[in-house]
C-alpha positions as CSV (number, residue, x, y, z in Angstrom):
1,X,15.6,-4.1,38.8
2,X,17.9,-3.7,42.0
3,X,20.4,-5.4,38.9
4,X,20.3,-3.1,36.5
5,X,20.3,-0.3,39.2
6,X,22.9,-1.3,41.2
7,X,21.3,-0.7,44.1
8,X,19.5,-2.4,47.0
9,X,15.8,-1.9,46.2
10,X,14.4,-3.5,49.4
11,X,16.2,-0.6,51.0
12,X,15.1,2.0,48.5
13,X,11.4,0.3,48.9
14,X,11.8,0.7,52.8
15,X,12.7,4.1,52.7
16,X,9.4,5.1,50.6
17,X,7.1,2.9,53.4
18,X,9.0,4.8,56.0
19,X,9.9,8.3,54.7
20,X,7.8,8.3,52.2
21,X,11.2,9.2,49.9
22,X,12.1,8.0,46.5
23,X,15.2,9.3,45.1
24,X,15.0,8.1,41.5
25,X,18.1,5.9,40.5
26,X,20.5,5.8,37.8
27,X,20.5,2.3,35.7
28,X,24.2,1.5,36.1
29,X,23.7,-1.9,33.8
30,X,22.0,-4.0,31.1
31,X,20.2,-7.1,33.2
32,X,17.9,-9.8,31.8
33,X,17.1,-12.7,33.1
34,X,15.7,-16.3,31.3
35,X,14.4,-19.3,32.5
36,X,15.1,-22.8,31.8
37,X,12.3,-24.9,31.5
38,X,12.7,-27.8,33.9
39,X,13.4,-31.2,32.7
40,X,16.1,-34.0,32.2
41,X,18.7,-32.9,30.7
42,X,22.3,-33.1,31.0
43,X,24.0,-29.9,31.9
44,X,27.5,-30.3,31.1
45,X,26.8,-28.4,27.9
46,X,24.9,-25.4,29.2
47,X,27.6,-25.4,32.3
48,X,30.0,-24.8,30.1
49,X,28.1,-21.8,27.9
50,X,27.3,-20.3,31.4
51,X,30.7,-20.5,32.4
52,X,32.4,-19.0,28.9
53,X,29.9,-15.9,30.0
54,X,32.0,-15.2,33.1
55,X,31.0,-11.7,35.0
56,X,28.1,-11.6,33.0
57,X,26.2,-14.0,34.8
58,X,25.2,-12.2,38.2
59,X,23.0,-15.9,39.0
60,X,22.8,-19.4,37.6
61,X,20.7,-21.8,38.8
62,X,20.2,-25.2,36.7
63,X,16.9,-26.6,36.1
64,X,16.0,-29.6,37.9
65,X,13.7,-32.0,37.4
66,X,11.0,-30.4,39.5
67,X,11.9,-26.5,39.2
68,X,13.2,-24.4,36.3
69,X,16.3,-22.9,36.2
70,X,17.2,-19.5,35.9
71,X,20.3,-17.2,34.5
72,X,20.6,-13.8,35.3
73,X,23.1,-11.4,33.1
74,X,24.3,-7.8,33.6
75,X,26.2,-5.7,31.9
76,X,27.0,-1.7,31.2
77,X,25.9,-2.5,27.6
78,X,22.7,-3.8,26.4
79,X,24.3,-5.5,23.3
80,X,26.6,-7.7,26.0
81,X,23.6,-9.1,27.8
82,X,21.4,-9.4,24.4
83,X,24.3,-11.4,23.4
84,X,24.6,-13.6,26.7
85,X,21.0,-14.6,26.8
86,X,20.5,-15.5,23.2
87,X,23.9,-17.8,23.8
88,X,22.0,-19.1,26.4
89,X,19.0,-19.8,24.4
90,X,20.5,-21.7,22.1
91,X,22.6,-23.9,24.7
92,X,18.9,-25.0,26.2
93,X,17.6,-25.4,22.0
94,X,20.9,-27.5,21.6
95,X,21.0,-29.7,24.6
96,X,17.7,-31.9,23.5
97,X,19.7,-32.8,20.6
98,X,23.1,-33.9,23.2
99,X,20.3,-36.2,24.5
100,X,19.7,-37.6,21.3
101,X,23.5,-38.3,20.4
């Protein structure tokens, strides 16, 4: 949420606790987020598709074999991060296969 807002929402969060204020704000961005499910794979493939995305990806962190990874997009247009996260689908659905080869 504090992606897609631009903002800091611990801060905003503090300020209703405290002041018992909420000023509602604006979405500035697109965000979504996936997880990778954790195994062993290689990454070199999925590296790469994470780094052709560029600004998009606001976090990246690759699964390992005991934790799942994560990839966090945004973007001013929703179609940019739909875009991202289904290429990122697909590099997980692909790399079994790299395995494989």
């Amino acid at each position: 949420m504090g992606l897609a807002h631009g903002a800091d929402i611990y801060r905003a969060w503090g300020n209703v606790v405290v002041n018992g204020l909420f000023a509602p704000i604006p979405r500035l961005y697109a965000a979504g987020a996936t997880y990778i499910p954790r195994r062993e794979m290689p990454l070199a493939y999925l590296d790469e598709q994470i780094r052709q995305l560029g600004d998009l990806v606001v976090q990246y962190e690759p699964p390992r074999p005991a934790t799942a990874g994560v990839v966090l997009l945004r973007h001013a247009e929703t179609a940019a991060v739909e875009a991202g996260l289904e290429r990122v689908a697909e590099a997980v659905r692909a790399t079994p296969a790299l395995i494989r080869n």
